[in-house]
N, C-alpha and C positions, 0 to 999 in steps of 0.2 A: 624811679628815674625813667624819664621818655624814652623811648626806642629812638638810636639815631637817624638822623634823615637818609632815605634813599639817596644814594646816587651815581653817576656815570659810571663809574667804581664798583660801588656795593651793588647795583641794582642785578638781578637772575639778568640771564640774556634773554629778550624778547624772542620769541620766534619768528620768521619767514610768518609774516602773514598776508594771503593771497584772496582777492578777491575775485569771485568768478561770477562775470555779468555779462548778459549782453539784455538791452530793453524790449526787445523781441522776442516773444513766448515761443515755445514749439521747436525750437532751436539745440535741444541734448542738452543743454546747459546742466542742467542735476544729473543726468544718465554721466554725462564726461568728468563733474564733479566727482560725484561717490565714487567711481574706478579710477581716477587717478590718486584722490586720498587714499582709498583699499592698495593701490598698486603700490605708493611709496612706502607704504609698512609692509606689503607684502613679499614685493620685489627688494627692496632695499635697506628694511630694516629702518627705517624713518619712525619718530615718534610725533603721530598725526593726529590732528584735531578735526574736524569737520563740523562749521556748526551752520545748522540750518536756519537763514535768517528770511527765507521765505515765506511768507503765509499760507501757499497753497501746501506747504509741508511732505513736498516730493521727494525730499531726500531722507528725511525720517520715513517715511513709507517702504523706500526702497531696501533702508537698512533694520529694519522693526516688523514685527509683523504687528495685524488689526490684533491678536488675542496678547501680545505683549504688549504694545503700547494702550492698550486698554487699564491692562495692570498697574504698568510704568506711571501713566501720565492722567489717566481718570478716572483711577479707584478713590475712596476717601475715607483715609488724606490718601493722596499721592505718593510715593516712594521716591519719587523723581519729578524734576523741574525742568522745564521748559524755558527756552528764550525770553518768552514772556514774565515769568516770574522772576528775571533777571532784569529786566527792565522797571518791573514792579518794585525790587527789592533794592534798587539802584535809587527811587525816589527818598525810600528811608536813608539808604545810605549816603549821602550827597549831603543830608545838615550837617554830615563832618566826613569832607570829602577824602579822609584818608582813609576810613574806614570799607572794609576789603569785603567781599559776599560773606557770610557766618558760617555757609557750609557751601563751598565749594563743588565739593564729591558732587553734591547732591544735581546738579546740573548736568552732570558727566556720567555719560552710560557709555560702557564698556561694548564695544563692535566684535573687534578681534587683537586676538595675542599672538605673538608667532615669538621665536628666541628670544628675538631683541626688539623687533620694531612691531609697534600696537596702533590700532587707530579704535580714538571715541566720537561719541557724538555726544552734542548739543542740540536737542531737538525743540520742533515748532510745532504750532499748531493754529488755527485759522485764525483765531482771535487777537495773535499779533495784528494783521490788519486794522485792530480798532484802534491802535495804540497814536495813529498818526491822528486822530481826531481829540484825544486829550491835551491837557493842557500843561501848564509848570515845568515840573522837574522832567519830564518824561521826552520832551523838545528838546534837549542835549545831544548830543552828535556820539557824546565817547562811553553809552553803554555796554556796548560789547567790546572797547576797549579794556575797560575797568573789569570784567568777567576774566580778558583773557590775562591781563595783568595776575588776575588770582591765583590762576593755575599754572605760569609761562615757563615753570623749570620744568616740567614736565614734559614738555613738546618743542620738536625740532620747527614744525610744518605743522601752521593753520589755514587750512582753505574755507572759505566763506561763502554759501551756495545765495547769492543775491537776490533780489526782487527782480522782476524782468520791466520795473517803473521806476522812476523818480521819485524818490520816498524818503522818507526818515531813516527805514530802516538802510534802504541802499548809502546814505548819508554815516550810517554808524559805520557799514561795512568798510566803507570808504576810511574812516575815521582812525579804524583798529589795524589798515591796511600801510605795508610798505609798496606795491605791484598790483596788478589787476590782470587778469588773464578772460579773455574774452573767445567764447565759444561761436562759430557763426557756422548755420547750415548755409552752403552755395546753393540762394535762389535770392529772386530780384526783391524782396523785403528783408531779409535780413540784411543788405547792403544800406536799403535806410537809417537802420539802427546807428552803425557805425558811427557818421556825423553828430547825432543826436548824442552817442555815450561820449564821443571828445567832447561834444561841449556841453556837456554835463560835468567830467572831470573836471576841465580850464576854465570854464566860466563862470559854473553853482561851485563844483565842491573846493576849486582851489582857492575861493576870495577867502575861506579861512583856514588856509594853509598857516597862516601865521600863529596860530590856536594851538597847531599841534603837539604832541609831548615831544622834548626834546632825544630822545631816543627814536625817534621815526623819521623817515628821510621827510623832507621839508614837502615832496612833492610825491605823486603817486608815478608809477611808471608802469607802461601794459609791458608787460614781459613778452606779450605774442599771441595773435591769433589764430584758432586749431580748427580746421574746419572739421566739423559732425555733419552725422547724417547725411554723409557724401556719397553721391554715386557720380564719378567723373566720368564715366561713358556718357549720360546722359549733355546733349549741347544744351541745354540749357546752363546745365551743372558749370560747365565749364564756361559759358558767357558769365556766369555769375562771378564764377573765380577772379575772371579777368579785371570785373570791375572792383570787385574790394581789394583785389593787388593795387589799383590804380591809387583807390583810397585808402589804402592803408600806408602806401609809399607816399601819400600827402602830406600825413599826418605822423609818418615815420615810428609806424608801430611792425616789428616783424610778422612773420609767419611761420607759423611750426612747417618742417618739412613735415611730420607724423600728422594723421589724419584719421577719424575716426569715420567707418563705411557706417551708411545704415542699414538696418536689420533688426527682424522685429525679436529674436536674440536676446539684445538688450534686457526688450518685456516679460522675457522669458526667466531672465536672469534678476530681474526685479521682484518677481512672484515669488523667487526661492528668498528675495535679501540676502543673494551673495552677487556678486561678480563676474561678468562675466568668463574672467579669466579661472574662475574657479569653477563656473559652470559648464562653460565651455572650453578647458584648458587646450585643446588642441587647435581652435576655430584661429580663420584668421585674425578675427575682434580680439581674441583673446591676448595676439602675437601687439595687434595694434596699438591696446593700450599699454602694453612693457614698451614699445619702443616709444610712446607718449612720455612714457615717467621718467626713462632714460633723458629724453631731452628737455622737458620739462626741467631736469636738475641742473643741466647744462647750461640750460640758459637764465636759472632762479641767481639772480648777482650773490658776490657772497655772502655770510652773515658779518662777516667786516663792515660793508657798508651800511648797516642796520647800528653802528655803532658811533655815537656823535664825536 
């Protein structure tokens, strides 16, 4: 007998899933990703995903080290799969589209555990890149939908570390996304970005809003922009602020009051692959990104509205 059909009913609840872009490189985008995903399982007991859809694979780097992800992802065989072989194994599985990854686990590498709340990853590696030059099955928008689909009773919270271009991949993240949260350092190029990501949203990703699974809100919505890598003494810093408030109240996206300073900290904190808040638990970085996570939930709509 057939398994009966998913639906609005039967289906696991999808999780919160959050997509962190902004199209401007150099920006903390992965430093503000990995510590706010660390922060909500660590601070709050959250069951977090983080999968790294970037090519440059800066947030696997930050959470892995070179002699494990050696082991993990380019021994042979491998023990572990990458983004990429999710995309690869999405082309076999799509001649019968109900059919789910074969091994799940196998993409999910385990970060950290605390009582209750864990965050994993999904990691990348360069050669994602190549995948916007093939062809077929691989052109589909909802592979990292169908991945997260796989595993979705497991996690409360999936954050999405994006491409900083217009891509396929930034296209999936979009895809597997209910919100978009967007990191901007205060100087006068990251303020370009901004118009460029609205109409990216409104004009490329929303014409096939109509495509979407019916469990995902019909439209994407920025939950708020955080500024990184801020030194507001600096007047520059603060000409800059004034103008993406101007454009951000255009385009009627908020602003996190929580703000992350810069400091080289961070790097420091990336070398060990843990957190700042673990590395430097007393710093004020440390103090910055708990009051991030704090409002980050605050302002995450509820899992109600995720539900058709």
């Amino acid at each position: 007998m057939p398994p009966a059909p998913i639906t609005a009913t039967t289906r696991p609840q999808y999780p919160r899933v959050i997509s962190v872009v902004n199209l401007k490189g150099g920006v903390g985008k992965t430093t503000l990703c990995v510590n706010l995903a660390y922060g909500l399982a660590y601070f709050k007991d959250k069951r977090v995903l983080l999968i790294d859809l970037d090519p440059q694979a800066n947030a696997t780097q930050y959470l892995i080290s070179q002699h494990t992800y050696q082991k993990l992802y380019l021994s042979n065989p491998p023990p572990k799969a990458t983004i990429v072989e999710a995309y690869d194994e999405f082309v076999q599985a799509t001649r019968n589209t109900d059919n789910p990854p074969k091994d799940p686990d196998r993409y999910i590498q385990k970060i950290y555990r605390g009582e209750k709340g864990y965050l994993d990853l999904v990691a990348s590696k360069l050669e994602l890149s190549l995948l916007a030059f093939e062809g077929g099955q691989v052109h589909k928008n909802n592979q990292v939908r169908w991945l997260i689909e796989s595993v979705q009773e497991n996690y409360d919270i999936v954050l999405i570390d994006c491409p900083p271009t217009v891509s396929r991949m930034l296209m999936g993240g979009f895809e597997a996304s209910d919100h978009v949260l967007v990191p901007m350092k205060p100087e006068f190029l990251s303020t370009i970005g901004l118009p460029l990501l609205h109409r990216t949203i409104t004009k490329t990703y929303n014409k096939e809003i109509s495509k979407r699974a019916d469990f995902l809100n019909k439209e994407l919505s920025v939950i708020g922009i955080v500024y990184t890598m801020s030194n507001a003494s600096l007047t520059m810093a603060q000409e800059s602020m004034s103008e993406i408030q101007r454009e951000a109240a255009r385009h009627k996206y908020p602003i996190f009051d929580s703000t992350i300073s810069q400091s080289t900290k961070f790097t420091w904190s990336a070398k060990r692959t843990l957190p700042i808040f673990r590395t430097e638990p007393s710093s004020r970085y440390a103090s910055e990104i708990e009051r991030l996570v704090n409002e980050f939930l605050a302002r995450l709509p509820s899992a109600a509205s995720n539900t058709p």
